[in-house]
C-alpha positions as CSV (number, residue, x, y, z in Angstrom):
1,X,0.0,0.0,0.0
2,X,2.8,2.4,0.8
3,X,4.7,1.8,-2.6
4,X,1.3,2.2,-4.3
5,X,0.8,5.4,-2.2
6,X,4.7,6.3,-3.0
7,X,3.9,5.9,-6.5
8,X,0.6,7.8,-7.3
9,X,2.7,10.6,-5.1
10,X,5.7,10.7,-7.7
11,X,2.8,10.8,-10.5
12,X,0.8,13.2,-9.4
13,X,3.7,15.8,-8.4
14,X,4.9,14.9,-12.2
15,X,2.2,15.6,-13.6
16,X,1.7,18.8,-11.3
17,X,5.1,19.9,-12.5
18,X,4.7,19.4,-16.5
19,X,1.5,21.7,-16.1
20,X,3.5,24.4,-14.5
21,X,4.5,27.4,-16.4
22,X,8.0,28.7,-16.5
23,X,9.2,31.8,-17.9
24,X,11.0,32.1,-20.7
25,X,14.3,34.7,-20.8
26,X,15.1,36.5,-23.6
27,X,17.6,39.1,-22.7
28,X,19.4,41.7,-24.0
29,X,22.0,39.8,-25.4
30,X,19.8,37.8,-27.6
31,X,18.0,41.2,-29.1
32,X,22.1,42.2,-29.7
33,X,22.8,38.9,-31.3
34,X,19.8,38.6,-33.5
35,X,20.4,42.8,-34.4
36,X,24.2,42.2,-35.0
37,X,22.7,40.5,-38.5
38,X,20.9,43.1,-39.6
39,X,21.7,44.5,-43.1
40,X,22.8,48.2,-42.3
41,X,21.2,49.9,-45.6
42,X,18.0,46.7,-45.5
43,X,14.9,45.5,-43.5
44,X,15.3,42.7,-41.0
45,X,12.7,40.9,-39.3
46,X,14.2,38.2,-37.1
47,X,11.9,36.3,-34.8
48,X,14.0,35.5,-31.6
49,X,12.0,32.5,-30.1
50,X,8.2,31.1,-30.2
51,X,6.9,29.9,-27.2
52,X,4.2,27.3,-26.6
53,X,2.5,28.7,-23.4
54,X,-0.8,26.4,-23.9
55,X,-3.8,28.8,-25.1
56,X,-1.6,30.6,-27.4
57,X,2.1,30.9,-28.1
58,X,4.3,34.4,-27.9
59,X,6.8,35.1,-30.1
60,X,9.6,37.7,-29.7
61,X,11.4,39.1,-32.4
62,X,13.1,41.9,-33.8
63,X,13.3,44.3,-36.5
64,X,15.9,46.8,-38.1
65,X,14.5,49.2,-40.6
66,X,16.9,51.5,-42.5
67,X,16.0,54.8,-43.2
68,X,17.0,53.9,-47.2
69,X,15.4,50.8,-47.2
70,X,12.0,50.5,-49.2
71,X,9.5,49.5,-46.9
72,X,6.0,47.6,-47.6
73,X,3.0,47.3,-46.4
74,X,1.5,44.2,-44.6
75,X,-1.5,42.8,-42.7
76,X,-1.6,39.2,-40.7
77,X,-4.4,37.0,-40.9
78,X,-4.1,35.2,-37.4
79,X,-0.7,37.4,-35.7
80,X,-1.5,40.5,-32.9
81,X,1.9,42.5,-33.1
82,X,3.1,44.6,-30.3
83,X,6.0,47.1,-31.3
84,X,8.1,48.8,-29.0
85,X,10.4,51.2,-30.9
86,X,14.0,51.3,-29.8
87,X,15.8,53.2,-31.4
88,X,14.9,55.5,-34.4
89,X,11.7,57.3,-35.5
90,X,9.5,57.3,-38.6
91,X,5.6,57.6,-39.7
92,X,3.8,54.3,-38.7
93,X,0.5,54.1,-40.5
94,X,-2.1,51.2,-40.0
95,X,-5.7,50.6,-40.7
96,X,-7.2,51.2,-44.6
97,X,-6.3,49.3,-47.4
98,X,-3.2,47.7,-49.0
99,X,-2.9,49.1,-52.4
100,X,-2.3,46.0,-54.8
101,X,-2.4,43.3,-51.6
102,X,-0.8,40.2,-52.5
103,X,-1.0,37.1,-50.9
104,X,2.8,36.0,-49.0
105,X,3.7,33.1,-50.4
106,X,2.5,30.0,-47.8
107,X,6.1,28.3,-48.0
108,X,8.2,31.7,-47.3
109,X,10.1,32.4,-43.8
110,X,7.3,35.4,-43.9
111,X,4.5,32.6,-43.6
112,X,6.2,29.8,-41.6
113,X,8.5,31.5,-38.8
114,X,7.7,35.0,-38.9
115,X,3.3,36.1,-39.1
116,X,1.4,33.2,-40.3
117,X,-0.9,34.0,-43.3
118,X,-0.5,37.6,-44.5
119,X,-1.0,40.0,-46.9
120,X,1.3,42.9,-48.8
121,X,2.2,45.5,-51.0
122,X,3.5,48.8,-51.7
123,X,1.2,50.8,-49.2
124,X,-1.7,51.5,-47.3
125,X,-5.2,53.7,-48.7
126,X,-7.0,55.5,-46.1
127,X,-4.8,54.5,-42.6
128,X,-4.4,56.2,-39.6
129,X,-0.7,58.0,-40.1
130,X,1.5,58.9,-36.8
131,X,4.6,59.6,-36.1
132,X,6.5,56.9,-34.0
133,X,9.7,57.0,-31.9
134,X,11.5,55.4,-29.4
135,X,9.5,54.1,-26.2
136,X,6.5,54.0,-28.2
137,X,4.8,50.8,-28.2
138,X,1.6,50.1,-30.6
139,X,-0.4,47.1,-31.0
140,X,-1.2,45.5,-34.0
141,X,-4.4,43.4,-34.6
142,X,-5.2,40.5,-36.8
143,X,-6.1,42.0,-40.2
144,X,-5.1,45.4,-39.7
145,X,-2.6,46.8,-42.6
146,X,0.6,48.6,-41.3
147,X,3.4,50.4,-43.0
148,X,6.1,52.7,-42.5
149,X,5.8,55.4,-45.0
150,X,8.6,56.9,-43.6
151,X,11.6,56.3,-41.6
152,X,13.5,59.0,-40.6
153,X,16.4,57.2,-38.5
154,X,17.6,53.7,-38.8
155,X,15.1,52.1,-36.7
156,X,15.3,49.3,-34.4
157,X,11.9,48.0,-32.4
158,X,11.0,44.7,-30.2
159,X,7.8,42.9,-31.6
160,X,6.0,40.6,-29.4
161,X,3.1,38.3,-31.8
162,X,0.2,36.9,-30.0
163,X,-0.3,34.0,-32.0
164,X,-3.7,32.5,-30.7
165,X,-4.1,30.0,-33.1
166,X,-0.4,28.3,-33.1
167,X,0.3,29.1,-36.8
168,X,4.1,30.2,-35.8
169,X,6.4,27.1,-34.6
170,X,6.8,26.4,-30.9
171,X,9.7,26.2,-29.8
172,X,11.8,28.0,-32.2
173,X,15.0,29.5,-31.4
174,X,17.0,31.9,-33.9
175,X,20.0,30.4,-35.8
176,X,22.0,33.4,-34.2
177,X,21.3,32.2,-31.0
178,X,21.8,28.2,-30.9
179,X,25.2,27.4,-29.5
């Protein structure tokens, strides 16, 4: 009776402990890393790591902008965004219509690591335009277009993606990042 007792103890506090949540670091050093490979005169959208935390999984990525760069417009099927600028400044404008929207291709790094199903193009018809700089943070909603029309200083921000329905892949770690 005591090893049956013993054992439905060692069970039980096993499965208690694989329901448990844990937090999931990503410092500093990993946003450095993931920026270090950013093109200096490009765009770079780098997702950091996807995690699984049961209803939904959270993604945390970054992205360099340069001033230069040509920049497109975009809206995501299934993804909420959250954008904390960083460093730079430039006109963020979301909401209307993207002008000539195009599907992203299903099998892209867009699709598959990045935002799930999306749409682009060259820009946005009717948004809401504001000027963004660092500490800002806006967020993003399924369907709604976003672009930068502008960007008046290299840019860096943080993105955190909501991804209710587990379209971007748990468990992902950036290439920059694996030892």
């Amino acid at each position: 009776m005591s090893r049956l007792l013993a054992l439905t103890f060692v069970l039980v506090a096993t499965a208690a402990s694989a329901q448990t949540p844990v937090a999931t670091d990503v410092p500093k050093a990993d946003l450095d890393a993931t920026l270090a490979r950013a093109p200096a005169a490009g765009v770079m959208d780098q997702q950091i790591r996807v995690v699984d935390i049961g209803k939904y999984n959270v993604a945390v990525g970054v992205l360099h902008r340069a001033a230069k760069a040509k920049h497109t417009a975009i809206a995501h099927a299934q993804v909420t965004e959250v954008y904390h600028i960083l460093q730079g400044s430039g006109v963020l404008v979301t909401g209307g219509s993207i002008v000539d929207a195009t599907p992203v291709a299903a099998d892209s790094e867009t699709a598959k690591v990045l935002v799930g199903p999306s749409t682009t193009g060259p820009s946005i018809r009717n948004g809401h335009t504001r000027k963004v700089a660092p500490g800002d943070t806006i967020v993003i909603p399924p369907g709604v277009a976003h672009w930068f029309s502008s960007v008046d200083d290299d840019m860096n921000y943080l993105v955190v993606r909501v991804d209710a329905d587990h379209v971007l892949p748990t468990g992902y770690v950036n290439a920059a990042l694996k030892k």
